[in-house]
N, C-alpha and C positions, 0 to 999 in steps of 0.2 A: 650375481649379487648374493651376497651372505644372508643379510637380515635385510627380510622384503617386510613391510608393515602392510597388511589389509585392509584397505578401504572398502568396506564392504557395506556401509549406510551412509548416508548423509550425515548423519549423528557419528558415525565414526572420525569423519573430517573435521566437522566442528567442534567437535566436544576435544582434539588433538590441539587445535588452536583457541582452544578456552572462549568461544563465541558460542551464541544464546542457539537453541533447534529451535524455529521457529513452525517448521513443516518436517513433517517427515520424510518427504521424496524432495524437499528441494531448501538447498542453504546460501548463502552468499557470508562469504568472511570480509570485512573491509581489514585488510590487516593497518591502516591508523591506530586502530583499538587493540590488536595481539599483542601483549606484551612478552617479556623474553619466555616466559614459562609458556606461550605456543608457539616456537620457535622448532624449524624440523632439528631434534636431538641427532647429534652427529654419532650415535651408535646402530641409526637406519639408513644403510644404504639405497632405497628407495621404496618406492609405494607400488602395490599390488591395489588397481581399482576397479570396483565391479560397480559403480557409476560412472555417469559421463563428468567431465571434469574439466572449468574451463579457467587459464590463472591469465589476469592480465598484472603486468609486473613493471613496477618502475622503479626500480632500484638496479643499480648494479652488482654484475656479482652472480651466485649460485648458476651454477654450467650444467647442462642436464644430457642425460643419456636417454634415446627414446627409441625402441624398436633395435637396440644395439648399436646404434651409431649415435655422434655428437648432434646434437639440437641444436639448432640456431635459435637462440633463446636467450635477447640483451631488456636492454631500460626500453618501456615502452612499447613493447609487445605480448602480441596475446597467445597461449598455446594452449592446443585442446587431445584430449583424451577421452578414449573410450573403455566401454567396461572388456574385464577381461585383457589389457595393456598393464606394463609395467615403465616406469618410469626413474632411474636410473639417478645421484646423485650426485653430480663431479666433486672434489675437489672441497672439503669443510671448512669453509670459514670462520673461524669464533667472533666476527666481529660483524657479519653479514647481517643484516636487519631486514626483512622482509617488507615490503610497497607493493599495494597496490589490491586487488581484489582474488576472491575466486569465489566460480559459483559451479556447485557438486548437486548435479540432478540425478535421479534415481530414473531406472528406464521407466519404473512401473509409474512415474508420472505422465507416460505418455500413452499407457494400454488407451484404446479405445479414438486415439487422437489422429487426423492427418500426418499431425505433423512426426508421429510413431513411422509413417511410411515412409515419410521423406527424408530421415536421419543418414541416409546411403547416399544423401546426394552429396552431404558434407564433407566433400573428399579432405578436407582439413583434420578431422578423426581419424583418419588413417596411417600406418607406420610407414605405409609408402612417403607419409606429408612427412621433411627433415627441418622446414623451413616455417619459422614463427611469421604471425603477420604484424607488420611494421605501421603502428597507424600515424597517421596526420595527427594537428591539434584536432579539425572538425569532427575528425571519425570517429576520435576518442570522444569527444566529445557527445556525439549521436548513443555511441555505446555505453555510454556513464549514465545517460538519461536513461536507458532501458535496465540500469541496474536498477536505477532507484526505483522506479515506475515496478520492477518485479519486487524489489524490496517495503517498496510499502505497501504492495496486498498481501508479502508475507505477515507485516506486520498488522492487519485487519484480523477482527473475527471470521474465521471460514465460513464461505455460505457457498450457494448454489452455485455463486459464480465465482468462484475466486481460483478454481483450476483452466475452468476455460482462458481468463484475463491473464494469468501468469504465463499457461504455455504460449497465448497467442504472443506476448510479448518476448519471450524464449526464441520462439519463432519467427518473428523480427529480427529481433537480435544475432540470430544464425544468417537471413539471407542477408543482414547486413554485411555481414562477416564473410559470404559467399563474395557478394559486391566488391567490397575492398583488397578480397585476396587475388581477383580478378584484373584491378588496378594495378594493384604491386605487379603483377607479374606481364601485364600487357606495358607500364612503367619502362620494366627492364626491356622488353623486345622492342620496344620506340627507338629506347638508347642504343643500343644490340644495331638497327639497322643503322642509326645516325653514324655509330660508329663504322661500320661497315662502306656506308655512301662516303664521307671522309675518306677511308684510306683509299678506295676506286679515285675518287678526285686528286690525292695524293701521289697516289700509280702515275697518272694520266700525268699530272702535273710534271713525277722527276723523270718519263722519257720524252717527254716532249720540250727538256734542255739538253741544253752541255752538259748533263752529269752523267748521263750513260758512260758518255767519250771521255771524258775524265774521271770515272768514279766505279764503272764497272757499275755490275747489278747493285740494287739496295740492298740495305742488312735489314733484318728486324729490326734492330737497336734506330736505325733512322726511322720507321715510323713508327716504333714505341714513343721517341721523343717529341714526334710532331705530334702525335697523337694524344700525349698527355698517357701512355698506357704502360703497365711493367711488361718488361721484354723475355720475361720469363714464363 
């Protein structure tokens, strides 16, 4: 990357997408409200962030580079970063409009906190993670509530309690996010074996006809087809 832009506060994110710092160590952007002058300028090839970083996105469009390789990163999914990650810009759309949320926490919102220790478990923060998480209507759903729920004690006068109540719900909001990435992927090994028990029954199926004796071995291509699967 040529020009990396530094995320380096909270206030740096938002004050880039022209939304209000309501906290110092923590922001959320509804992009509804970003109009085109907080739009990422296509003279930055991507962002350098030394917070955590989380976008969920419902738009289509903008393809991301993460850790050096392509991100799976469509309508309706969420992906997260950490400080010290660079995040990479595919392909500049001028007609691209951004949907959807991000919320940019500062580490030092978590000195002193549990939930400071527990950050290593979020293996989703990591460049090993290529794979954005694919939510349902309900899970977006579960997760929208905890924006808001964080977004209106940004919006409170700060008192004694208004860091405890944000991170706990942060905090929430992550082992949600642990939860459903769990789904997704137990999801696909369901499907993975279903497909699997199919073709064993499929096997079983074409040597126990005439199509040995007529047909020789199977191809791929025959239980691509029964299969419903590409043969390549």
């Amino acid at each position: 990357m040529q020009n990396i832009l530094e995320i380096n506060t909270v206030a740096d994110y938002l004050k880039l997408r022209n939304s209000r710092v309501l906290h110092p160590l923590v922001g959320i952007v509804d992009f509804n409200y970003v109009d085109e002058s907080g739009y990422t300028k296509p003279e930055y090839d991507g962002f350098h962030f030394k917070c955590f970083a989380i976008f969920l996105k419902d738009a289509e469009g903008c393809k991301l580079k993460y850790g050096g390789k392509d991100y799976d990163y469509d309508e309706g999914t969420l992906v997260f970063m950490a400080p010290g990650q660079n995040v990479e810009f595919g392909d500049y759309d001028p007609d691209y409009k951004p949907k959807g949320y991000a919320m940019i926490i500062h580490p030092d919102l978590l000195l002193g906190t549990d939930l400071a220790r527990k950050m290593n478990q979020y293996s989703f923060f990591s460049y090993a993670s290529h794979e954005a998480l694919h939510l349902s209507a309900k899970e977006r759903k579960i997760l929208l509530s905890l924006i808001d729920k964080i977004q209106y004690e940004l919006e409170q006068n700060l008192d004694k309690h208004s860091k405890k109540l944000i991170v706990a719900n942060i905090e929430l909001f992550l082992d949600y996010c642990l939860r459903f990435y769990d789904r997704q992927f137990l999801t696909r090994e369901v499907a993975h074996q279903s497909s699997l028990e199919n073709f064993e029954t499929l096997l079983n199926e074409y040597f126990n006809s005439e199509k040995p004796r007529k047909h020789g071995l199977p191809s791929v291509s025959y239980f691509a087809e029964h299969l419903h699967l590409s043969a390549n």
